[in-house]
Every structure is written in structure tokens, then in C-alpha cells.
TIVOVEX-726867 format. One record per residue: x, y, z of N, C-alpha, C, O, CB in turn; residue number from 1; residue in three letters. Coordinates in steps of 0.02 Angstrom, whole numbers, padded with zeros to 5 digits. Glycine has a CB too. Example, Ala and Ser with C-alpha at 12.3 -4.5 7.8 and 13.67 -1.06 7.14 Angstrom:
NODE    n_x    n_y    n_z   ca_x   ca_y   ca_z    c_x    c_y    c_z    o_x    o_y    o_z   cb_x   cb_y   cb_z  nr rest
NODE  00660 -00284  00390  00615 -00225  00390  00660 -00165  00390  00712 -00166  00423  00565 -00224  00452   1  ALA
NODE  00642 -00112  00354  00684 -00053  00357  00645  00002  00394  00670  00057  00402  00704 -00030  00286   2  SER
END
This chain:
NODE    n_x    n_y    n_z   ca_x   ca_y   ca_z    c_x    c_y    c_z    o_x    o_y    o_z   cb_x   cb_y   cb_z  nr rest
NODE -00669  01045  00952 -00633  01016  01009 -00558  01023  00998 -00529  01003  00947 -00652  00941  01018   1  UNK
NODE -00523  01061  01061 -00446  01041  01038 -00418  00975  01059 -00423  00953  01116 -00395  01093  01066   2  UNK
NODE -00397  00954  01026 -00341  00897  01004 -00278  00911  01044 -00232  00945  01023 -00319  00900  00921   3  UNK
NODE -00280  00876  01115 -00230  00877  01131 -00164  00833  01148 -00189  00785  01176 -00245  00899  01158   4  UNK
NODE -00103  00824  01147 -00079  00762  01157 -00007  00781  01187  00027  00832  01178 -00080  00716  01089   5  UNK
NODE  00009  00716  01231  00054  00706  01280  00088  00664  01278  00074  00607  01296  00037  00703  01326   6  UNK
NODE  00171  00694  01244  00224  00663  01232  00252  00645  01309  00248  00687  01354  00268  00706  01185   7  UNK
NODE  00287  00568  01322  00301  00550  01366  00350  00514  01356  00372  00518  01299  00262  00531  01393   8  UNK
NODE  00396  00454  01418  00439  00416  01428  00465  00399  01454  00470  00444  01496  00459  00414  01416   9  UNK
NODE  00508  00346  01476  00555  00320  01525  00568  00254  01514  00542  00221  01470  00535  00327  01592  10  UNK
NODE  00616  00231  01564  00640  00163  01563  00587  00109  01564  00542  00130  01601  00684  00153  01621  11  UNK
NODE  00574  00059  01543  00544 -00008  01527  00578 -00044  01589  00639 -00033  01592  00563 -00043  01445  12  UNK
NODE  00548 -00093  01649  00556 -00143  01684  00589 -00206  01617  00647 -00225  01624  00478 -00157  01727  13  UNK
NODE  00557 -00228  01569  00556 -00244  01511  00551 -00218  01454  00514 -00169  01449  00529 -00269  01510  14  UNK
NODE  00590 -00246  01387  00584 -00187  01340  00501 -00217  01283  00468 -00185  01242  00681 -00177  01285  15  UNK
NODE  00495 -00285  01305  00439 -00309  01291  00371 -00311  01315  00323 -00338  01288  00451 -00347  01288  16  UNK
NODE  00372 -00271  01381  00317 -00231  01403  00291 -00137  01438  00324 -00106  01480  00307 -00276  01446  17  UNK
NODE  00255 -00123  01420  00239 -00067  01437  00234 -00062  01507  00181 -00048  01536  00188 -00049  01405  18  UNK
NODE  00302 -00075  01541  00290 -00072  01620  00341 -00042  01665  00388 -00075  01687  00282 -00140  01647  19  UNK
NODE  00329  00046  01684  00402  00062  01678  00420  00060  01744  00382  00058  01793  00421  00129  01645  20  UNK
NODE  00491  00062  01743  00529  00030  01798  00538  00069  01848  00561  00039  01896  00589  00008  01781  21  UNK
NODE  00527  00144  01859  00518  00199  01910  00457  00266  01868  00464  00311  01826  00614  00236  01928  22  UNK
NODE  00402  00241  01907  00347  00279  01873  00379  00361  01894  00384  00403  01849  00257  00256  01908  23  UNK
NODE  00397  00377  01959  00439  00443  01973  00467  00470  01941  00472  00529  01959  00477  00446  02006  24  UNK
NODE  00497  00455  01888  00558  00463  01836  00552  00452  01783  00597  00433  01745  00607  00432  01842  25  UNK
NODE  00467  00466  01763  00454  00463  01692  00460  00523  01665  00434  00569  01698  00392  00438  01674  26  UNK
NODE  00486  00538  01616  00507  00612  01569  00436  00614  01537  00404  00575  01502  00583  00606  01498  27  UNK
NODE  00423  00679  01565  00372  00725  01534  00386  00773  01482  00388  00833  01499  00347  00761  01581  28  UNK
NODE  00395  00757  01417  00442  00800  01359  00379  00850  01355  00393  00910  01355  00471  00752  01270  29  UNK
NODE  00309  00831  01350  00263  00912  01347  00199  00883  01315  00192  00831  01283  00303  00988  01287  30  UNK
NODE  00149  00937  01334  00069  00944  01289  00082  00966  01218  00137  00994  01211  00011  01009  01325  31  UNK
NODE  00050  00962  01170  00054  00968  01106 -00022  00979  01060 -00064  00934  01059  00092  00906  01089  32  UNK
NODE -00031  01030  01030 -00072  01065  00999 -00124  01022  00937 -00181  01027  00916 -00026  01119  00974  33  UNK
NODE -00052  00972  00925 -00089  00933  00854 -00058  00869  00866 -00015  00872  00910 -00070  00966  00765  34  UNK
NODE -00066  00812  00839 -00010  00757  00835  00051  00765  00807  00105  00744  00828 -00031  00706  00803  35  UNK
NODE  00038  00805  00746  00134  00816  00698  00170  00846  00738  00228  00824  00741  00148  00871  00621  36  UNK
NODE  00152  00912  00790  00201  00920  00826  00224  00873  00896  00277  00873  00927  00188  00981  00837  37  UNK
NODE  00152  00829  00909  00183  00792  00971  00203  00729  00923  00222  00692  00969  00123  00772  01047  38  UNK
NODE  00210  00703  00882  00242  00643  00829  00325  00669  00834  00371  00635  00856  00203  00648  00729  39  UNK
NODE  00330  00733  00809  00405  00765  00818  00429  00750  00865  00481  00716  00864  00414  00829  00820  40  UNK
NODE  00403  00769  00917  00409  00780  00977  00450  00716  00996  00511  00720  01007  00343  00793  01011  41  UNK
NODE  00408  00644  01001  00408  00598  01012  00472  00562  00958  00501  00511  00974  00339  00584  01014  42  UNK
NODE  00484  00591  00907  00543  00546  00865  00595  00588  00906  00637  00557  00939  00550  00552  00763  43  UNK
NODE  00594  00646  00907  00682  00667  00945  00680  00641  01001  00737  00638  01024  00709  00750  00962  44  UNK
NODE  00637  00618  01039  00679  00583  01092  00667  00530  01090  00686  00516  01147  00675  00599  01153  45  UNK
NODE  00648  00478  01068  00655  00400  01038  00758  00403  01009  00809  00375  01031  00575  00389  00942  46  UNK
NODE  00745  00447  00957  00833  00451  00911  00863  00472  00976  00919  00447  00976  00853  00524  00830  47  UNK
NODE  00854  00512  01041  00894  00521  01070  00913  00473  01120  00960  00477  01159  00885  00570  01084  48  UNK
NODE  00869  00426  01113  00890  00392  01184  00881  00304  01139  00861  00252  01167  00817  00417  01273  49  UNK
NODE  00899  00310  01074  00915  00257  01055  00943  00193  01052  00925  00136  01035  00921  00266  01042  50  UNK
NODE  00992  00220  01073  01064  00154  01126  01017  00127  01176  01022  00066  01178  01152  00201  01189  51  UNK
NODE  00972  00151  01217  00937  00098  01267  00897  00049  01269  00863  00046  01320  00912  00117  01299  52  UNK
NODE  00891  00013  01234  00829 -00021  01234  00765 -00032  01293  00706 -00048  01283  00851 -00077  01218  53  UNK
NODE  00788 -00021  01339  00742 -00015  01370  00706  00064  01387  00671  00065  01437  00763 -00051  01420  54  UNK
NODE  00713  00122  01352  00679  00161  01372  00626  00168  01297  00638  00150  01239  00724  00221  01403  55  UNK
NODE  00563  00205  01328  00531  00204  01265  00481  00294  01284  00472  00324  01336  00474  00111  01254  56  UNK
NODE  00464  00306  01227  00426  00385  01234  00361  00350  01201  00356  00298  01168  00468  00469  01181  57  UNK
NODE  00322  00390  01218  00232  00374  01188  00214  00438  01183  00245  00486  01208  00169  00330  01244  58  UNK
NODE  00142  00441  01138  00075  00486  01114  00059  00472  01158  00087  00422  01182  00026  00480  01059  59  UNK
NODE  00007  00505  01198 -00069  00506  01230 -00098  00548  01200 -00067  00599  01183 -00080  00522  01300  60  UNK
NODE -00159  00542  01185 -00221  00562  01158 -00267  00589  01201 -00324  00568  01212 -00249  00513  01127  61  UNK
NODE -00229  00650  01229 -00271  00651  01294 -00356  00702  01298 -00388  00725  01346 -00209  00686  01352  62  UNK
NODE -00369  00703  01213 -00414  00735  01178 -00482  00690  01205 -00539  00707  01222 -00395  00734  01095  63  UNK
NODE -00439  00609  01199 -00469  00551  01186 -00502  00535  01283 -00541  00489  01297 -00399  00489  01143  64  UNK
NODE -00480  00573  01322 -00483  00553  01402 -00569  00575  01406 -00617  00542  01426 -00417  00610  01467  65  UNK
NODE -00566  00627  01383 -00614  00697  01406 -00670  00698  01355 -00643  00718  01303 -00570  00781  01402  66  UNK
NODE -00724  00689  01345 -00748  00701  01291 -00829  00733  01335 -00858  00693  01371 -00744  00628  01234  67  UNK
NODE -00854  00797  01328 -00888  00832  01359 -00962  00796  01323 -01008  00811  01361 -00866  00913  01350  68  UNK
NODE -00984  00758  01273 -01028  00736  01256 -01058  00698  01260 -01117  00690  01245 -01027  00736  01233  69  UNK
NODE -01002  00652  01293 -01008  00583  01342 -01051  00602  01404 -01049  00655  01434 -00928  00553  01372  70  UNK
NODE -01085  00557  01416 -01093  00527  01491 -01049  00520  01558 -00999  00484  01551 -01104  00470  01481  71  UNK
NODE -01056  00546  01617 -01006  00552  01653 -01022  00477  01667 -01077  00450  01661 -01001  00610  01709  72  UNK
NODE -00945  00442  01694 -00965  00382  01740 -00981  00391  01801 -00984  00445  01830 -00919  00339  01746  73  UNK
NODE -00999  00310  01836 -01015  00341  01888 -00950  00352  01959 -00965  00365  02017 -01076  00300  01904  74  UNK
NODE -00909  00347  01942 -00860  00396  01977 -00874  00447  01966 -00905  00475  02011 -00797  00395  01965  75  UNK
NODE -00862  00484  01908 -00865  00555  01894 -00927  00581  01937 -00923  00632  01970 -00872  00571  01813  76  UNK
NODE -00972  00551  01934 -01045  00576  01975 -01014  00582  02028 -00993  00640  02028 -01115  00527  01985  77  UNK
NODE -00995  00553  02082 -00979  00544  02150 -00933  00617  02173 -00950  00646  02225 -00933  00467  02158  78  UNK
NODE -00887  00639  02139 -00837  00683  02158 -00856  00766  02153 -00815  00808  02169 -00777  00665  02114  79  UNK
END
């Protein structure tokens, strides 16, 4: 299975919750092959946008969405 993951970010409504304040205007920094390169990924722009406290970058595990071995739900049936 490839391992894929999705460096992300933007401004925080709050810097104490994961709730961002213009979903439109979330920075999509990129897909990533392994975690070390989306971990990289994810520290240069954390250090770059440091002064803000309210903006924050994340992993997704988007390896973790899809898993072909699973059971579809039953949405997935429907479409």
C-alpha cells in the first residue's frame, strides 16, 4: 500500500482549537510519498509562519482514509 500524506494549514478562529477561520484559504503545501518528507514538509512551514499564533500546518494520513480491504460503508454503497 502506498503511504500517502497531506501537508496542510491556515489560520485558527482560535489558537486553542482546530477550527479554521476561512476554510477557502487553507494552504495546501502538497501530497507526500512517506511521512519524513511530509514531517519536513510540515516543520518549514510551522518555522515559517511562526510569529502567528494562530496559524497552524497538519499531517493527514490520507493512506489512513482509503483502505481497499475494508468494507465499503453504507454511503459508499449508494454512489
Amino acid at each position: 500500500m502506498q503511504r500517502l500524506h497531506l501537508v496542510f494549514g491556515g489560520e485558527l478562529v482560535d489558537p486553542t482549537k482546530n477550527v479554521f477561520k476561512d476554510v477557502e484559504d487553507i494552504h495546501i503545501v502538497g501530497m507526500y510519498p512517506n511521512y519524513a518528507a511530509a514531517y519536513d514538509a510540515w516543520k518549514a512551514e510551522a518555522q515559517r509562519t511562526v510569529d502567528n499564533a494562530h496559524m497552524r500546518y497538519f499531517i493527514a494520513h490520507i493512506h489512513r482514509l482509503r483502505d481497499e480491504e475494508a468494507p465499503a460503508s453504507p454511503t459508499e454503497e449508494l454512489g
